[in-house]
C-alpha positions in Angstrom: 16.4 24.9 -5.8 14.2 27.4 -3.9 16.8 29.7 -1.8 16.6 31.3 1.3 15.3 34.8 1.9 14.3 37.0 4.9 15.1 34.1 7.1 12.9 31.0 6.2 12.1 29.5 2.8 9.4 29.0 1.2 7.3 26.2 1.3 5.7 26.4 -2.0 8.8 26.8 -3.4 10.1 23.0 -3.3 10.0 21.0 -5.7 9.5 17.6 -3.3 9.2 18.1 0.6 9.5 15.7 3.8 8.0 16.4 7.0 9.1 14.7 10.1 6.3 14.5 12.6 6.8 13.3 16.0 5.1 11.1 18.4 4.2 14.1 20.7 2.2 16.1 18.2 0.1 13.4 17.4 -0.7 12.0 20.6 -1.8 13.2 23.2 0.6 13.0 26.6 -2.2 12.8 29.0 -5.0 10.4 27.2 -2.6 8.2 24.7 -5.5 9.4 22.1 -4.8 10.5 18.6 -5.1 14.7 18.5 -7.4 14.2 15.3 -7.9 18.2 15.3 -4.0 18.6 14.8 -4.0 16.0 12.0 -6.8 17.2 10.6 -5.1 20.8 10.6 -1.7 18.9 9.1 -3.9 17.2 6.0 -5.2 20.7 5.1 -1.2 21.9 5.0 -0.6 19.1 3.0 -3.6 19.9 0.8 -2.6 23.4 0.3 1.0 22.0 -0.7 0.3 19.7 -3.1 -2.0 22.0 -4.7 0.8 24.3 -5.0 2.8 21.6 -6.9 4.3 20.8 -4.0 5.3 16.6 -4.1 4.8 15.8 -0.8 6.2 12.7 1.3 5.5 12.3 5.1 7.8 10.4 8.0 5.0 9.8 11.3 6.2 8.8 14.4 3.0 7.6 16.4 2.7 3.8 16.2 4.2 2.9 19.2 2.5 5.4 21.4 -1.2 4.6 20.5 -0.7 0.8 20.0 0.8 1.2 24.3 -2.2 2.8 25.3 -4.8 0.1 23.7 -2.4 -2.7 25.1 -2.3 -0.9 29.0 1.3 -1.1 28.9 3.5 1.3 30.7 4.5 4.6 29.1 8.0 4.2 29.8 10.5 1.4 29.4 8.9 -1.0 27.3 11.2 -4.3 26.4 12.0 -4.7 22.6 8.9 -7.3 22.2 6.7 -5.1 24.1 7.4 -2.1 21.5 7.1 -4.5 19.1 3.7 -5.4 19.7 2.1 -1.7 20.2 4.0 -1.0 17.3 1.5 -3.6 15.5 -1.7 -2.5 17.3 -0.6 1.2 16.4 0.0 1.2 13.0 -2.9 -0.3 12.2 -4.7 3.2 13.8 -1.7 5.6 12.3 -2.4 5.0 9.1 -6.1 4.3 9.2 -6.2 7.9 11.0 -3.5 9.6 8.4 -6.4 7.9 5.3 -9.3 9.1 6.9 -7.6 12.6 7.6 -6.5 12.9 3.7 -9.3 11.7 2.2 -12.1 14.8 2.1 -9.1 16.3 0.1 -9.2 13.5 -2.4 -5.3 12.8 -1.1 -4.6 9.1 -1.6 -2.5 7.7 1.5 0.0 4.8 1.3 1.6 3.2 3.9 5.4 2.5 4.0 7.6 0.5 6.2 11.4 0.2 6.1 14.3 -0.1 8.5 17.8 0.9 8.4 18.8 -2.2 6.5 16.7 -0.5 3.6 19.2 2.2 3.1 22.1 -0.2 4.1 21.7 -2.9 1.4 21.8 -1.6 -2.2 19.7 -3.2 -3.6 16.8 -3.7 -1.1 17.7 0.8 -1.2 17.0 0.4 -4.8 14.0 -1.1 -4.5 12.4 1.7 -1.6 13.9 4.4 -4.0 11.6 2.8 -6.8 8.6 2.4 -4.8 8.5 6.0 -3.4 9.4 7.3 -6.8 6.3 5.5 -8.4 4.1 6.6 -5.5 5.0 10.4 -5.9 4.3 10.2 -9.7 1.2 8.3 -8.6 0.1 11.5 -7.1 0.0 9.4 -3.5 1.2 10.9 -0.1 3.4 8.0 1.0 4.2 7.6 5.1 6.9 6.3 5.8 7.8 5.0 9.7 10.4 2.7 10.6 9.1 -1.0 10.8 9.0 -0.9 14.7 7.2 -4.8 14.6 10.6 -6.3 12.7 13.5 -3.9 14.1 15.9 -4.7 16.8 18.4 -2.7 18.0 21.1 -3.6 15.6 18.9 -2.6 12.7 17.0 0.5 13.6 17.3 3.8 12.7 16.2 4.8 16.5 15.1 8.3 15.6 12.6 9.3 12.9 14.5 12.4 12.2 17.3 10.4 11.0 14.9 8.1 8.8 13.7 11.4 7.5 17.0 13.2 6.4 17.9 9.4 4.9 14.2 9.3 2.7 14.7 13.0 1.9 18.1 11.7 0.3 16.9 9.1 -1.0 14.2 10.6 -2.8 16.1 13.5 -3.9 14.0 15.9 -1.8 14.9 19.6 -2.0 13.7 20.6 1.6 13.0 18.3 4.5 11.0 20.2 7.9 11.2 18.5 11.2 8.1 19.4 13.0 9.4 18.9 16.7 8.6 20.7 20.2 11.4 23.1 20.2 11.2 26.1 17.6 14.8 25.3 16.2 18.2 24.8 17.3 19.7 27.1 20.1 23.2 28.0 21.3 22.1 26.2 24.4 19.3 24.5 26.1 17.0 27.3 27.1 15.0 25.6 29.6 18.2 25.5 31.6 19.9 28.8 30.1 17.9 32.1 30.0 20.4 33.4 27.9 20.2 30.9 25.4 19.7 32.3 21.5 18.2 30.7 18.7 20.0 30.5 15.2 17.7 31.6 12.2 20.1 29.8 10.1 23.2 27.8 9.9 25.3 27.0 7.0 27.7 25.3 8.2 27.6 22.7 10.7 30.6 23.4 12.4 32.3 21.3 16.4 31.0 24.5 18.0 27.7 24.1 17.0 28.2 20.1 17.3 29.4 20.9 20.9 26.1 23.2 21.7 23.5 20.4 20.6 22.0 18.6 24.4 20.7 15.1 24.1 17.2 15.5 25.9 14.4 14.2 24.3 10.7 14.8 25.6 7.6 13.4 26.0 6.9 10.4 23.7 9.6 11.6 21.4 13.2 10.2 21.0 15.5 12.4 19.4 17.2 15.2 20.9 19.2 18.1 19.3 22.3 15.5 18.4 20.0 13.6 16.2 18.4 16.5 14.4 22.1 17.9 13.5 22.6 14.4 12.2 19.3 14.9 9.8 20.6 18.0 9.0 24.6 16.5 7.8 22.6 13.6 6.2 20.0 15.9 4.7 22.3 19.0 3.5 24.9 16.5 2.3 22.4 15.4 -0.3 21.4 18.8 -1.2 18.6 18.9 1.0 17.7 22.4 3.6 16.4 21.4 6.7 14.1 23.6 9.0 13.7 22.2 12.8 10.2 24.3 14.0 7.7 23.8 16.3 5.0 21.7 15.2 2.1 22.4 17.4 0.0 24.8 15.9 -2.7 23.5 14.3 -1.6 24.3 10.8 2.0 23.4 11.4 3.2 24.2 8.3 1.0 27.2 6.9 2.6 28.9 10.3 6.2 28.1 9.1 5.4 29.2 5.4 4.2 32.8 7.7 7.3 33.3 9.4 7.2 31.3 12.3 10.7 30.5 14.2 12.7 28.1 13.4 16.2 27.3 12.3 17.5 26.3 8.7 20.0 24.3 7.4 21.2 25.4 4.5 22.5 23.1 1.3 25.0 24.5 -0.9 24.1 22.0 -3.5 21.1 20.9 -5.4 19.7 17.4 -5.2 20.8 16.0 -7.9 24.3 18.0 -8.3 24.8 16.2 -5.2 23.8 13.1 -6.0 25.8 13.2 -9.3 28.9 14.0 -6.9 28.3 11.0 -4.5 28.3 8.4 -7.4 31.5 10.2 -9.2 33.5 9.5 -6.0 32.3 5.9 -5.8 35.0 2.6 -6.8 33.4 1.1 -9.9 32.7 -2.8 -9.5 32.9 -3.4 -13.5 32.8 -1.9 -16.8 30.8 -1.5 -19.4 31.8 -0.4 -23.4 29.5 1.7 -25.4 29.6 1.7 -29.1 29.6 5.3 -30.8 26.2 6.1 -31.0 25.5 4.6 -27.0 28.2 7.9 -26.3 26.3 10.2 -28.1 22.9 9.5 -27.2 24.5 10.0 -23.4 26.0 13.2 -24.1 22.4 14.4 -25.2 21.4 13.6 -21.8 19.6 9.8 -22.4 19.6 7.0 -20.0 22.0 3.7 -20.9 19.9 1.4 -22.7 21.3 -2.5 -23.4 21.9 -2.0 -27.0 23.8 0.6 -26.8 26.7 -1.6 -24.9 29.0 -3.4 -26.9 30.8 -5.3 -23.8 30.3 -6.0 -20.0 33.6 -6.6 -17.7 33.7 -7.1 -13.3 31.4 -8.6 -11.2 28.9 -6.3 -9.8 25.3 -6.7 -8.3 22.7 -4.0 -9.1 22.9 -1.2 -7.7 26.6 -1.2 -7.5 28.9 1.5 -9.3 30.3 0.9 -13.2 32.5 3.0 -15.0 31.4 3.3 -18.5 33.9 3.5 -21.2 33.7 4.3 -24.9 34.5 2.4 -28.1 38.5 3.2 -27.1 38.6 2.8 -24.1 38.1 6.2 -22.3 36.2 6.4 -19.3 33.2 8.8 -19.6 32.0 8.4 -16.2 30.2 6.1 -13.2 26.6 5.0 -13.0 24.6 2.7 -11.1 23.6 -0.4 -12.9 19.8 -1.8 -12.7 21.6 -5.3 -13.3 23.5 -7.6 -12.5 26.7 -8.3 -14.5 25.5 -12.0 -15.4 22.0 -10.3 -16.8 24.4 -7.3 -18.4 26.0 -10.1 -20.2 22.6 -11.6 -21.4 21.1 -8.2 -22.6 24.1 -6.2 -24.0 23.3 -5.1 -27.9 19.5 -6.2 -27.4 16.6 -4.1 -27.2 14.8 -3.4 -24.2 11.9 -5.1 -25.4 13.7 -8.1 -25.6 14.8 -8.3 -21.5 12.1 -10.2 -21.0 12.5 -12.8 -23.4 16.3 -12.6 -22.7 16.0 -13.2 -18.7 12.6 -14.7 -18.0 11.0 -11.7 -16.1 10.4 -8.1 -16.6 13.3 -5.6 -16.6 13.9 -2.1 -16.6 14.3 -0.6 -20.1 17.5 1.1 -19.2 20.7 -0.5 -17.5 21.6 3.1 -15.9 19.7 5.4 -15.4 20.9 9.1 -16.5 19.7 10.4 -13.1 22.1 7.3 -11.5 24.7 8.7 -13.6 28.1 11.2 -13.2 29.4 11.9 -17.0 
């Protein structure tokens, strides 16, 4: 995990990055038009990064707001079905833009939708997990925006730096940067207080700092200061840093690699330590029994593989919590299971070449993963 020095971290440090971009660095406030030099300055960021090693994943408001503008609908305001509509006239442009922006770098775009029921449900979690794991190894840049045309209220995130901290979790991202229109979080609003100071970095997100956060949002953005300390819970919890910076320079993120202000969140915990931590405190759903050599090949660091289990007890769905036991009993730890208890049944003791054969339909090879497992 790349650490903090002199301030600010290092971009080309991370292992895998999210970038929150808003609404009101992408589109203009006066025409509703797409500001295709700022994009164009973000793909070369994103360029450099990935070049650096960097695996990058990117959360673009911006759908809404040009969809409103080719529909003449107000700016303000807009009932559910209105947003949902410019919402589908807009995305269509967002991601067209975001592919034609990439593409003189050779970066391959992909589109992704979700909505807060993606990182609700466990299994439909799973499944986004799986798809923006394949993408990254895939070498894609993935864009991910809430699915504004199918929302409501009762299932939507309502902020994209919220959906960001939850992807950066749930990809196991290392750093996560909201590009936003305030250069990082002060001790009060300083359009209203002169004497407001901004915090270089904050460990700890403690009621005093809750207490300081305002609830303005601006422009076409949403999200005010309470919903980017909620990223930053969400993203730090999962051993994620977050940096809140001003996004409109032209190379947003080549100015925060230089130095520019901002304020970081600090994680005390790397991703996958924390992941590792929030499975070990979950209630296991069932069992499952190794035999001697299943124990050992997990102790070496190997995934759970179907022959390795000897029996399957509980009724779980997949993606719920196990406890996995050995030959006497002992509980070694939790993990995650890709299946079902009914298709653990079927393929306990078999190959992983046989799933297939066994259930009807492709499987994955292991029934936990050692990355969805706390030994």
């Amino acid at each position: 995990m790349a650490s903090l020095t002199t301030g600010h971290r290092s971009l080309s440090a991370a292992r895998r990055l999210v970038v929150k971009i808003g609404s009101a660095l992408l589109v203009d406030r006066t025409t509703g038009a797409l500001r295709s030099d700022w994009l164009d300055g973000l793909a070369q960021d994103v360029a450099w990064l990935k070049g650096a090693g960097v695996q990058v994943v990117l959360v673009s408001s911006g759908s809404i707001a040009l969809g409103r503008e080719v529909l003449h609908l107000p700016a303000t305001d807009l009932a559910l079905e209105q947003s949902q509509a410019a919402a589908a006239v807009g995305q269509i442009r967002l991601a067209r833009a975001y592919e034609e922006a990439m593409a003189p770098h050779g970066i391959t775009t992909a589109q992704v939708l979700v909505t807060l029921e993606d990182s609700r449900d466990r299994r439909r979690y799973l499944n986004s997990r799986a798809t923006l794991e394949q993408l990254i190894t895939l070498g894609a840049l993935p864009i991910v925006n809430e699915n504004d045309t199918v929302a409501t209220d009762e299932i939507r995130f309502g902020d994209n730096d919220r959906l960001a901290a939850q992807i950066a979790a749930t990809i196991g991202a290392d750093m996560l940067v909201l590009l936003s229109d305030v250069d990082g979080f002060y001790s009060a609003n300083p359009g209203d207080d002169p004497g407001a100071t901004r915090y270089d970095i904050i460990e700890t997100i403690t009621p005093e700092i809750e207490a300081q956060a305002g609830d303005a949002g601006s422009g076409l953005s949403k999200g005010g200061m309470k919903t980017k300390l909620m990223a930053a819970k969400t993203a730090t919890a999962a051993g994620c840093a977050m940096a809140i910076c001003h996004g409109a320079a032209l190379r947003p993120l080549s100015a925060l690699q230089d130095g520019a202000n901002a304020t970081w969140f600090t994680a005390t915990l790397d991703p996958q330590a924390a992941r590792k931590r929030w499975i070990a405190a979950m209630k296991p759903r069932g069992t499952v029994t190794l035999d001697a050599g299943a124990v050992r090949a997990l102790t070496r660091g190997n995934s759970l593989l179907p022959a390795g289990i000897h029996a399957v007890s509980g009724t779980f769905g997949r993606g719920d919590p196990v406890a996995i036991t050995g030959p006497d009993g002992h509980q070694l730890g939790l993990g995650l299971s890709r299946y079902t208890a009914d298709e653990a049944q079927k393929i306990k003791g078999h190959q992983s070449a046989e799933i297939e054969a066994l259930l009807g339909y492709p499987g994955r090879a292991a029934l936990i993963h050692r990355d969805d497992m706390a030994l």
